[in-house]
N, C-alpha and C positions, 0 to 999 in steps of 0.2 A: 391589735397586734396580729402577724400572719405568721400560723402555727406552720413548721416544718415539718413534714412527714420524714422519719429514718427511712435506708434500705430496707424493702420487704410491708411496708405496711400498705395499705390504705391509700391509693393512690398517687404513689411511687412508681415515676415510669423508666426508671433508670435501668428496667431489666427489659426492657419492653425491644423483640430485634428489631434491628434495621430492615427495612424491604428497598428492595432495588426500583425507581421508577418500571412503570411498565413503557415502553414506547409509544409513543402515538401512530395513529396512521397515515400520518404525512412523513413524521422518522421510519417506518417501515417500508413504505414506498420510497424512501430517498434510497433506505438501503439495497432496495431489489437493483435501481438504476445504478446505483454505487460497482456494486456485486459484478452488474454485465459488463460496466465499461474498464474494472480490474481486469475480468477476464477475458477484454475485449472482444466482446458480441455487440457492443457500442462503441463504433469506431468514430472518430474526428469526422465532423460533417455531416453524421446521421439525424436524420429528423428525428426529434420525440415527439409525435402528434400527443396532445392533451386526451382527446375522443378515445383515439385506442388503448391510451396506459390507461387512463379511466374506467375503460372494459375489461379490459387486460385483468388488472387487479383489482377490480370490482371495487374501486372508491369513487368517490366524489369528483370532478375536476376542477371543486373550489381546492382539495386534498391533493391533487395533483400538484395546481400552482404553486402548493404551499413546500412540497416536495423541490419543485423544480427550484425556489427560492434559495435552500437551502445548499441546493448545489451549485448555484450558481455562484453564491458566496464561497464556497468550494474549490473554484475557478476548475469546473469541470461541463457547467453546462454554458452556454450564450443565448441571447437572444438576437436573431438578425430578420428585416424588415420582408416580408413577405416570404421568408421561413418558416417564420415561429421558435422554438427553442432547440436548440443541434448541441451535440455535442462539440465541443471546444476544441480547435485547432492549438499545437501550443506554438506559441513564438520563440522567439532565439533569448529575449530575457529571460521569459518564463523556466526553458532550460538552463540557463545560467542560475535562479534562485535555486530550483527545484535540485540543482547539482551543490551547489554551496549547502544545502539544507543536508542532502544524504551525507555528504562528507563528514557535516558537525555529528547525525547522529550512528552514522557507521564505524569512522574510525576512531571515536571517542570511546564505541563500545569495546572497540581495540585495545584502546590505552586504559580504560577500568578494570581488564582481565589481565592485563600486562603489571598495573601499579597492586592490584589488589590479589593476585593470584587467585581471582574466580576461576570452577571448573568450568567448562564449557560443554555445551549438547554439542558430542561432535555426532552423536549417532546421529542428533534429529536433522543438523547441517548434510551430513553424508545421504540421509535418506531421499532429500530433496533433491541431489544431485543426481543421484540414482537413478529418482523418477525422471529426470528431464533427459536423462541420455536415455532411459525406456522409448521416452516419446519422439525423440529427436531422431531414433534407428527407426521408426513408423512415418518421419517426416510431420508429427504434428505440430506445426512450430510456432501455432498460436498458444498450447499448452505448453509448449515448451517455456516461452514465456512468462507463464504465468506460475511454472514451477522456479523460474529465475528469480521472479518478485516473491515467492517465499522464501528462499532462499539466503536472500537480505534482511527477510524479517524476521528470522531466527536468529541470525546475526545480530538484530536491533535488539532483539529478545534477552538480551546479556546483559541490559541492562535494567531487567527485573522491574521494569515501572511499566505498569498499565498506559500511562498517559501518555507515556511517548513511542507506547507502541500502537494507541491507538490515531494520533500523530503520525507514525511513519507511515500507517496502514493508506491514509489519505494522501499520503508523499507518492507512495508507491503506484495510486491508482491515476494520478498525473504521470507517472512515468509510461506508465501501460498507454495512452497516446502520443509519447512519441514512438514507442516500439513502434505504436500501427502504422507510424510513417515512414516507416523503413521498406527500400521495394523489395529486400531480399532477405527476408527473415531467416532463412536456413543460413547464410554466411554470416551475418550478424549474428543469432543466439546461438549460431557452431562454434565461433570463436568466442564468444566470452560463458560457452558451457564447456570449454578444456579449462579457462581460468578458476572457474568456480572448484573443479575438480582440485586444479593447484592448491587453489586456498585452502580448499578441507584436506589436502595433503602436508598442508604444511600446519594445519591445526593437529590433526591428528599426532603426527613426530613433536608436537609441543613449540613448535616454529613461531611463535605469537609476532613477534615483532617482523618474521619476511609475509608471514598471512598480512598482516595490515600494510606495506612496504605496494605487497601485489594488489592490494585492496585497493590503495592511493591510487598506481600508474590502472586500474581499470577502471576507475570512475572518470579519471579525466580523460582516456578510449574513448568511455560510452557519450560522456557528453558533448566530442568534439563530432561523433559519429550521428546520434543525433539530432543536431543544431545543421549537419550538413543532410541528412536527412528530409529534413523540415523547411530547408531553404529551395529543396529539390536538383 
């Protein structure tokens, strides 16, 4: 017969914490690659030589490969024939998923603070916009950018699940390549960093239902801008 130990005795592990995996170094290297092409220092078309990230970040280039795998499942990196692995151009589908996908998890965060009377971080929303007209009166408008895509993710962030915001985090760093395809990043992220303003304006007065309204006619803006973008 197999004796049962209670809570507290004798090899009872029911108290024992939880540990987080640690990452490996092929997920830490994916995330450095990750990281640059969010904040676009890895634009569509850029070579990733295996030799230099492998120097670079002082791994392996069997560690490299393994990196590159995973982003490639990602649909962030490619391989093309006497290239080697680039960073990904996106297509006119690809923006069509990648726009159906924000919608589900941006305006839905809409409608859960709408049905459920969640509060909202309007300060950490307002901060972000903040920053992006800092940046945008300096003319950095790759930063500018990239305070855009947080932006939305605090917006995602409403709905209190790690998982889809780690999720949207991967959504967002597909978006950040078509940004790059835009020739005129200052009229493009001018005009949709007055909307972003609107939106936390109308968060802020309690506007729930015209913040998502504006949220709607700006996603179908951006992905009609661009798809035409990308088409050149």
């Amino acid at each position: 017969m197999v004796k049962t130990l209670g809570s507290g005795q004798r090899g009872d592990m029911s108290d024992l914490p939880s540990l987080q995996p640690l990452p490996t170094a092929a997920e830490r290297a994916a995330d450095v690659i990750r990281e640059n092409i969010f904040e676009g220092r890895f634009a569509p078309g850029s070579a990733l030589p295996e030799a230099a990230l492998s120097a670079a970040l002082q791994i392996s280039r069997n560690t490299v490969r393994e990196a590159f795998r995973a982003l490639t499942a990602e649909h962030l990196l490619t391989h093309e024939p006497h290239k080697g692995v680039i960073v990904r151009d996106l297509t006119v589908d690809d923006v069509h998923d990648i726009y159906r996908l924000r919608r589900m998890f941006e305006l839905s965060a809409f409608d859960l603070a709408i049905e459920t009377g969640q509060k909202l971080d309007i300060e950490e929303i307002g901060k972000t916009v903040a920053q992006a007209e800092a940046l945008a009166r300096d003319e950095q408008w790759l930063d500018v950018g990239t305070a855009n895509l947080r932006f939305h993710e605090v917006i995602v962030g409403m709905h209190r699940s790690a998982r889809i915001t780690e999720v949207f985090r991967r959504l967002m760093t597909e978006v950040r390549l078509g940004f790059l395809a835009v020739t005129d990043p200052a009229a493009f992220h001018g005009a949709f960093l007055i909307r972003n303003r609107e939106i936390h304006g109308h968060l802020a007065g309690g506007r729930l239902g015209d913040a998502r309204t504006e949220l709607a006619a700006y996603l179908d803006d951006a992905e009609v801008l661009i798809i035409k973008a990308i088409q050149g």
